[in-house]
C-alpha positions as CSV (number, residue, x, y, z in Angstrom):
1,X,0.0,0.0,0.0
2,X,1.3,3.5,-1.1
3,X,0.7,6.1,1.1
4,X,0.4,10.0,0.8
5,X,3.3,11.9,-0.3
6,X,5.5,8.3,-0.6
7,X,8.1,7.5,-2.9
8,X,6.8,4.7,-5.5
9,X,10.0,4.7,-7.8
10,X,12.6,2.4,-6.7
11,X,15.4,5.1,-7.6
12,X,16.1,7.9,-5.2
13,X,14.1,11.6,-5.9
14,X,17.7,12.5,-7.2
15,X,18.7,10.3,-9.9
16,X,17.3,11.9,-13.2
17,X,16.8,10.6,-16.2
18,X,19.9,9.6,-18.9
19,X,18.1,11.9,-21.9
20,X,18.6,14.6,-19.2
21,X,21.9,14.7,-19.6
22,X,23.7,17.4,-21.7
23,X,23.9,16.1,-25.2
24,X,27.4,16.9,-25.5
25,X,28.3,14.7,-22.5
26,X,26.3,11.5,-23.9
27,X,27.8,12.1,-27.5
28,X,31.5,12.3,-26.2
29,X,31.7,11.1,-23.1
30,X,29.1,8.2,-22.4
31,X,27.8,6.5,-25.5
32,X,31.3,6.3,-27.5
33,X,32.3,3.4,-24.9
34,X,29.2,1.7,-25.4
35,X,29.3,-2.2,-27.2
36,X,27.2,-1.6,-30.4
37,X,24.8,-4.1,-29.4
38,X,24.1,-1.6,-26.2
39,X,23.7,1.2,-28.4
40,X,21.2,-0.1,-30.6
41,X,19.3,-1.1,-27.1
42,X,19.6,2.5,-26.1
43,X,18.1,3.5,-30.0
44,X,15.1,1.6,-29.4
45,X,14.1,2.8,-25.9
46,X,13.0,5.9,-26.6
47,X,12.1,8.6,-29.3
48,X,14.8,11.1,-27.9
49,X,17.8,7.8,-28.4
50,X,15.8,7.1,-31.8
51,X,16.8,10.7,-32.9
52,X,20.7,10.4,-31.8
53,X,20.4,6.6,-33.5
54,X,19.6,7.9,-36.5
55,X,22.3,11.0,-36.9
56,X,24.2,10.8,-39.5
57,X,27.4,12.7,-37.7
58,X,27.1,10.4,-34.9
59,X,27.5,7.6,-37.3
60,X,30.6,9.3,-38.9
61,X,32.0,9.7,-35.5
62,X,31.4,6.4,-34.6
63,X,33.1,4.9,-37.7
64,X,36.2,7.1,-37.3
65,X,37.4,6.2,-33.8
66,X,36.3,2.2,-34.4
67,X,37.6,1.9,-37.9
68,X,39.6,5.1,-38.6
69,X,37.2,4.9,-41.9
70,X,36.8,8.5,-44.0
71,X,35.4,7.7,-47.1
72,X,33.1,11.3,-47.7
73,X,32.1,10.2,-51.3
74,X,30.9,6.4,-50.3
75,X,28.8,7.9,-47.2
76,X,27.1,10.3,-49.6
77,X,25.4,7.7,-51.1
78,X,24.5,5.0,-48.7
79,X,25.5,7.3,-44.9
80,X,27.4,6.7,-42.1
81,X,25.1,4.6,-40.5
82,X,24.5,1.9,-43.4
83,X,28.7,2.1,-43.5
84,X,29.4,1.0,-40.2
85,X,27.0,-1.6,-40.2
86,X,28.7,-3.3,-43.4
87,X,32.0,-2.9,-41.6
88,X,31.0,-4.4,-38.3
89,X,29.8,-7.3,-40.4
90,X,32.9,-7.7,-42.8
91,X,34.8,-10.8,-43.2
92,X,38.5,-11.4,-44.1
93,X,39.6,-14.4,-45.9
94,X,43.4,-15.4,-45.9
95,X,44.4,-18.2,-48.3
96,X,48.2,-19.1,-48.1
């Protein structure tokens, strides 16, 4: 039973929310260490992580400091996002 004036979250009055955090601190400081799989989790929760999982600088970002890839004219036509996806799922063969 809930009284008056009780708490009926399970986190403290003062833990806010993640997409209250400064923009600049999730783009550079939080979400860059992420796993992709945890990134696309965080995409789906919400319309607010929808919007930074669909930004195409974000993307760009993403695929510099994971593949130190910068190929402007290939991202024109297909965008970062579609990029890193193909390089997360490439495959090198060896023969020799």
């Amino acid at each position: 039973m809930v009284y008056k004036g009780e708490q009926t979250s399970f986190l403290p009055h003062h833990m806010g929310k993640l997409e209250e955090l400064p923009l600049e601190l999730l783009l550079d400081e939080l979400l860059p260490f992420l796993p992709l799989r945890d990134l696309l989790n965080l995409f789906s929760t919400n319309k607010y992580f929808a919007q930074i999982g669909c930004d195409d600088p974000f993307w760009h970002r993403k695929i510099q400091e994971d593949y130190n890839f910068n190929n402007v004219a290939t991202a024109r036509k297909h965008g970062w996002k579609f990029i890193y996806s193909r390089l997360k799922k490439s495959k090198t063969f060896v023969w020799g």
